[in-house]
MMTF fields as JSON, N, C-alpha, C and O atoms, coordinates in Angstrom:
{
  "mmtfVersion": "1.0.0",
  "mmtfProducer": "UNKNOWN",
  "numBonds": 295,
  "numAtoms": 296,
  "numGroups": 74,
  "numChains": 1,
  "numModels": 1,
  "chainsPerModel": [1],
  "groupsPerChain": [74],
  "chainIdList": ["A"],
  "bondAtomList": [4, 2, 8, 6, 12, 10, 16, 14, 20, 18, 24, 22, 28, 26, 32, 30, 36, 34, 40, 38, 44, 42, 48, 46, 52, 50, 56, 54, 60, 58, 64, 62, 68, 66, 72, 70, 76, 74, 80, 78, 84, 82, 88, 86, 92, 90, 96, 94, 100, 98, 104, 102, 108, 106, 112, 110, 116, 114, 120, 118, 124, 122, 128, 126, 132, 130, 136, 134, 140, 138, 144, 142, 148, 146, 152, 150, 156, 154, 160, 158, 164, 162, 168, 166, 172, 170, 176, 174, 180, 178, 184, 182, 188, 186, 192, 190, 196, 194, 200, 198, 204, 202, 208, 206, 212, 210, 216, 214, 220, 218, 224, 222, 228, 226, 232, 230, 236, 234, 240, 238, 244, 242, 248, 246, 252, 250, 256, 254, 260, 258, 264, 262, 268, 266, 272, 270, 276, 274, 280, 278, 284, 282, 288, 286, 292, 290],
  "bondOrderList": [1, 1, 1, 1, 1, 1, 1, 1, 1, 1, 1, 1, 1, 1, 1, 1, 1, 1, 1, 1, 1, 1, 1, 1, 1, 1, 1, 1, 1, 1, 1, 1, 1, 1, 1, 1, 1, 1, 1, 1, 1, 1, 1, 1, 1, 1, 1, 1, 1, 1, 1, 1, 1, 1, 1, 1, 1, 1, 1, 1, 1, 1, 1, 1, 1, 1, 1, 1, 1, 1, 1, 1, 1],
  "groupList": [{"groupName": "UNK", "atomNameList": ["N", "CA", "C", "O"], "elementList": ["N", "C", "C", "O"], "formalChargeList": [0, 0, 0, 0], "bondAtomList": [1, 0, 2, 1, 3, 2], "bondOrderList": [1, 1, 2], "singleLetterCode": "X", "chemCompType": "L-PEPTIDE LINKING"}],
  "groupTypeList": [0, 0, 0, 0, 0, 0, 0, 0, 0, 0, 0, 0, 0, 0, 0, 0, 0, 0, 0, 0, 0, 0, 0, 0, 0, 0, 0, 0, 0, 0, 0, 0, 0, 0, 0, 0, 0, 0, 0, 0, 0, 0, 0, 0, 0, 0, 0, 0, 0, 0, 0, 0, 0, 0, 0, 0, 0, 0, 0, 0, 0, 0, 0, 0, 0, 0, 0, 0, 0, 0, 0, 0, 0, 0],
  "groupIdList": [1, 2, 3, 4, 5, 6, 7, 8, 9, 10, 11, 12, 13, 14, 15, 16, 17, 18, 19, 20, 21, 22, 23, 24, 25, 26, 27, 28, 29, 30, 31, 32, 33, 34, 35, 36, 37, 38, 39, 40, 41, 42, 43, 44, 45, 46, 47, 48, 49, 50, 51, 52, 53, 54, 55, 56, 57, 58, 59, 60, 61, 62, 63, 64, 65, 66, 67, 68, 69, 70, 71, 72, 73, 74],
  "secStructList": [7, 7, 7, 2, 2, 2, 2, 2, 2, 2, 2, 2, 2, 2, 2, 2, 2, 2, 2, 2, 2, 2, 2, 2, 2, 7, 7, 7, 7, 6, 6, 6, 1, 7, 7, 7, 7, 1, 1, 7, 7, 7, 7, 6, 6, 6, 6, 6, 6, 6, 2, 2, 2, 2, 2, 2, 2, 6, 2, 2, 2, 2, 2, 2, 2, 2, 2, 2, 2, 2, 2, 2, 7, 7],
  "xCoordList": [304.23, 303.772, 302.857, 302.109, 302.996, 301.936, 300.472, 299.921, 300.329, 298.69, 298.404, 299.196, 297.038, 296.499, 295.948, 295.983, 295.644, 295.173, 296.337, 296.322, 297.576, 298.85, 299.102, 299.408, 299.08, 299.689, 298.7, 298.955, 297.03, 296.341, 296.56, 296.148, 297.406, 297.544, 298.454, 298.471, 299.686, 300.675, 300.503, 301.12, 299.734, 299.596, 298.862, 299.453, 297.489, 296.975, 298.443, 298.926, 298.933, 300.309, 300.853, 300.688, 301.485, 302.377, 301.316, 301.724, 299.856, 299.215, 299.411, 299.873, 299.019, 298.536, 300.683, 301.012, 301.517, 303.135, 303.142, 303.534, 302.704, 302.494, 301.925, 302.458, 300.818, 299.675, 300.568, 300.611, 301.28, 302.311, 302.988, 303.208, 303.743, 304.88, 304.017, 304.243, 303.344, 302.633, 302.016, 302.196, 301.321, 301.105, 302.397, 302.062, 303.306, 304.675, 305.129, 305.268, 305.332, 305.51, 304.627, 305.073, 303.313, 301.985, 302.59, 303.112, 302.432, 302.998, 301.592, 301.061, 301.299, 299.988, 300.939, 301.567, 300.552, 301.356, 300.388, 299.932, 299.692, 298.764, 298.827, 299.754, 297.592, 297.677, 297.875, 297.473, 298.835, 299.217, 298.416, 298.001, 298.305, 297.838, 296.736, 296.131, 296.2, 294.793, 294.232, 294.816, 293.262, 292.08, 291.116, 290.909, 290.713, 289.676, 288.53, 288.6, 287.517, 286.392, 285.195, 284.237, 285.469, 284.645, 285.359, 286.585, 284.516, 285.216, 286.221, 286.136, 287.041, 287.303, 288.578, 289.669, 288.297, 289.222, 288.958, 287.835, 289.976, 290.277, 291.686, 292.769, 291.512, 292.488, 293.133, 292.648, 294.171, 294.712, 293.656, 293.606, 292.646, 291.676, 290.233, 289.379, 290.206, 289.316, 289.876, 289.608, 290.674, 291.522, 292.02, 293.012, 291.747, 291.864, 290.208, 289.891, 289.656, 288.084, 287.446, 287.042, 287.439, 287.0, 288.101, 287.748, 289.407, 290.358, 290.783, 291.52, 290.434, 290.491, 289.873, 290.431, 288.788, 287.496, 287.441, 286.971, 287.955, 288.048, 289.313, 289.45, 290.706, 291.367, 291.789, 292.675, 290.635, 290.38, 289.639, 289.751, 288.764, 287.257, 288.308, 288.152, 289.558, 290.2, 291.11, 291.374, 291.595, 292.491, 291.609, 291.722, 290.564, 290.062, 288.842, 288.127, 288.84, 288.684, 289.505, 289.328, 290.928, 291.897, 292.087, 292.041, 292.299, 292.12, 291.506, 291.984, 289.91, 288.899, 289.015, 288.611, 289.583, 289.393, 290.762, 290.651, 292.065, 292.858, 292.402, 292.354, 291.893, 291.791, 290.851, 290.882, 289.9, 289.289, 290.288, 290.06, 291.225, 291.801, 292.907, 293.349, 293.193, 294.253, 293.684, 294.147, 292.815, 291.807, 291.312, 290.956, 291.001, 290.7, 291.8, 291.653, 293.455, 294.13, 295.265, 296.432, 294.115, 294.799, 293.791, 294.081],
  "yCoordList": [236.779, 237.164, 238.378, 238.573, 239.305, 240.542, 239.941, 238.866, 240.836, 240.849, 241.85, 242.784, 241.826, 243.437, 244.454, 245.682, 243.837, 244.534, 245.353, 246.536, 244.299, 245.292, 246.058, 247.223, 245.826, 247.392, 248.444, 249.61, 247.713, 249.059, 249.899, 251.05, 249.052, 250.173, 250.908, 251.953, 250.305, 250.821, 252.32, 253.302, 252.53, 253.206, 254.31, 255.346, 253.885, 255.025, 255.296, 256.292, 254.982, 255.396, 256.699, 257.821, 256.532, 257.155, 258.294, 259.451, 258.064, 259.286, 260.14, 261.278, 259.442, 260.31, 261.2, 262.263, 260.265, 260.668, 262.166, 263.303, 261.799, 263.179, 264.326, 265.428, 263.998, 264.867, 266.095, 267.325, 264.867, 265.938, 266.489, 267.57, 266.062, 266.625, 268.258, 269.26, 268.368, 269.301, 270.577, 271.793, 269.692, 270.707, 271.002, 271.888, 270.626, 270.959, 272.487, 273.455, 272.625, 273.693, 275.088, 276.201, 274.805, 275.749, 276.537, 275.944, 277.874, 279.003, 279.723, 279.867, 280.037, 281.53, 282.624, 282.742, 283.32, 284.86, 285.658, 285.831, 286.453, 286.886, 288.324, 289.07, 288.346, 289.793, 289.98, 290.806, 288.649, 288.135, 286.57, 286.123, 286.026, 284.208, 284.517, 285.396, 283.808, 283.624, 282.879, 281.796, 282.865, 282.269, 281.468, 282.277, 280.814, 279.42, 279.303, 278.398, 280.222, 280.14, 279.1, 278.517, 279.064, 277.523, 276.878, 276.96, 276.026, 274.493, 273.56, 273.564, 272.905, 271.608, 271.943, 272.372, 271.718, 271.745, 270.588, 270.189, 270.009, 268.948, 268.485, 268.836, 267.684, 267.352, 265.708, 264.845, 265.368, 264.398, 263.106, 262.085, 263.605, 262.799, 262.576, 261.71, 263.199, 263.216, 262.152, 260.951, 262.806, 261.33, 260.697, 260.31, 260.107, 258.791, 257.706, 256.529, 258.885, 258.54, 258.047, 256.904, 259.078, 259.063, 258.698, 258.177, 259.121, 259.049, 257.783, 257.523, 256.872, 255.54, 254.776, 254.038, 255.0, 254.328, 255.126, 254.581, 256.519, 257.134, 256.851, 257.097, 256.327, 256.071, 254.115, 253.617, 253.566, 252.249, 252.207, 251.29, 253.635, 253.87, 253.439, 252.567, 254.677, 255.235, 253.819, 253.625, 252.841, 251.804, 251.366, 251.7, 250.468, 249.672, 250.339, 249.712, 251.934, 252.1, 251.908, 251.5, 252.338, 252.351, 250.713, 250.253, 250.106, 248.762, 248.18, 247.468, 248.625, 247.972, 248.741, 248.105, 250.072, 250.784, 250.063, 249.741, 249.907, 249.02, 248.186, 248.193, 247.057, 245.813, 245.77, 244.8, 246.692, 246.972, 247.075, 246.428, 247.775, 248.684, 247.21, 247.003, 246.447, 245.79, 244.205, 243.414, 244.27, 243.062, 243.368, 242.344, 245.122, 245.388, 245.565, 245.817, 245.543, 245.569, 244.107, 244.017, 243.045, 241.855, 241.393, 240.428],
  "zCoordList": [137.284, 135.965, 136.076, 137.034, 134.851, 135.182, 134.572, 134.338, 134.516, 134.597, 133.936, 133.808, 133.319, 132.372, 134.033, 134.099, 134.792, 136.244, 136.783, 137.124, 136.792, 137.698, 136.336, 136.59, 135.105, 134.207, 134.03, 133.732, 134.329, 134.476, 135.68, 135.819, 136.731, 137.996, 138.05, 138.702, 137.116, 137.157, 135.983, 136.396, 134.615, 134.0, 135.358, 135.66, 136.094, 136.994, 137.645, 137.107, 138.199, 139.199, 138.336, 138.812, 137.093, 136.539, 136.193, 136.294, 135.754, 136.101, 137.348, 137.437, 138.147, 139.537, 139.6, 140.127, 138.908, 139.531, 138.11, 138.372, 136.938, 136.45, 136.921, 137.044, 137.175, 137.844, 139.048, 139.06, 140.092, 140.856, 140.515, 141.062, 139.377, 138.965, 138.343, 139.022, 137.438, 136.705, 138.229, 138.288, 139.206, 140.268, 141.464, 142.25, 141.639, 141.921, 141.197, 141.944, 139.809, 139.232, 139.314, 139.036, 139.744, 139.941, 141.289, 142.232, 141.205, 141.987, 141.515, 140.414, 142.608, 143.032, 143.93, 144.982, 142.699, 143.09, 143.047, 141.917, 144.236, 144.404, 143.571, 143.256, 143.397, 142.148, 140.689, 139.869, 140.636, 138.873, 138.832, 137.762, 139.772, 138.677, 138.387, 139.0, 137.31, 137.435, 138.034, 138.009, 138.658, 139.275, 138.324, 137.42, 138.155, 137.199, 138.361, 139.193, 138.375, 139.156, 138.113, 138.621, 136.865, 136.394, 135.85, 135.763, 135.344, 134.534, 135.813, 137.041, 134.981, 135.762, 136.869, 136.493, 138.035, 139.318, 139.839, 140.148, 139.955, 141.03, 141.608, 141.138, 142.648, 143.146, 143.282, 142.549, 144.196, 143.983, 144.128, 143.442, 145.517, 146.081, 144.713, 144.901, 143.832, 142.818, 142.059, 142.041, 141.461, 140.636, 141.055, 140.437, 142.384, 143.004, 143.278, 143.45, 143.18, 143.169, 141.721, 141.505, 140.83, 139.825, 138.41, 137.353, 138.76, 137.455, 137.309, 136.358, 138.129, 137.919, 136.901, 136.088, 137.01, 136.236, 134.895, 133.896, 134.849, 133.288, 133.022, 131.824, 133.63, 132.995, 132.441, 131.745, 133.193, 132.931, 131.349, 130.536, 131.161, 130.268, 128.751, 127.896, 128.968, 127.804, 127.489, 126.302, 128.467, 128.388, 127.345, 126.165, 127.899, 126.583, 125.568, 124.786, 125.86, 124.249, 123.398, 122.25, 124.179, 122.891, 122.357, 121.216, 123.558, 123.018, 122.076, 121.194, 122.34, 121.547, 119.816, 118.842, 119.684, 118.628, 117.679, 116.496, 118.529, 118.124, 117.219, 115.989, 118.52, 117.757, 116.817, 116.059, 116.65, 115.328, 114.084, 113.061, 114.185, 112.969, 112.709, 111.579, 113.661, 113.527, 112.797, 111.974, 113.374, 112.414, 111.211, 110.629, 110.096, 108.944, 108.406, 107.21, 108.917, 108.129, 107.788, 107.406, 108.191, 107.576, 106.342, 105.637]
}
C-alpha cells in the first residue's frame, strides 16, 4: 500500500528527473550565453539538500490551502 511518504518521494524524484531533463538542453557557447553572476544557481546536490524540505513546504501548503477551500465550499 502507498503511503503519503512514498508519493512525497516520488513527486521529489520526478522533480529532480525534470530538473535534468531542463539542464540536458543548456549549451554554453562561449561568447554568446549568458552568464547569471547573481541570483539563484544551483545544482543537482542543492536540491537534494535543500529541495526536499521546500518541496515537502509547497506539498502541504497546497494541501492545507485545499482543504480550506474544500471545507467553505460545502
Amino acid at each position: 500500500m502507498r503511503t503519503e511518504e512514498n508519493i512525497r518521494e516520488e513527486i521529489f524524484e520526478r522533480v529532480k528527473e525534470i530538473y535534468g531533463l531542463r539542464k540536458i538542453n543548456e549549451k554554453f557557447i562561449a561568447g554568446q550565453t549568458k552568464v547569471n553572476y547573481a541570483g539563484r544557481v544551483f545544482d543537482e546536490n542543492i536540491l537534494k539538500q535543500s529541495g526536499y524540505k521546500y518541496i515537502n513546504h509547497r506539498i502541504s501548503a497546497y494541501l492545507s490551502s485545499w482543504s480550506i477551500i474544500f471545507k467553505a465550499s460545502k
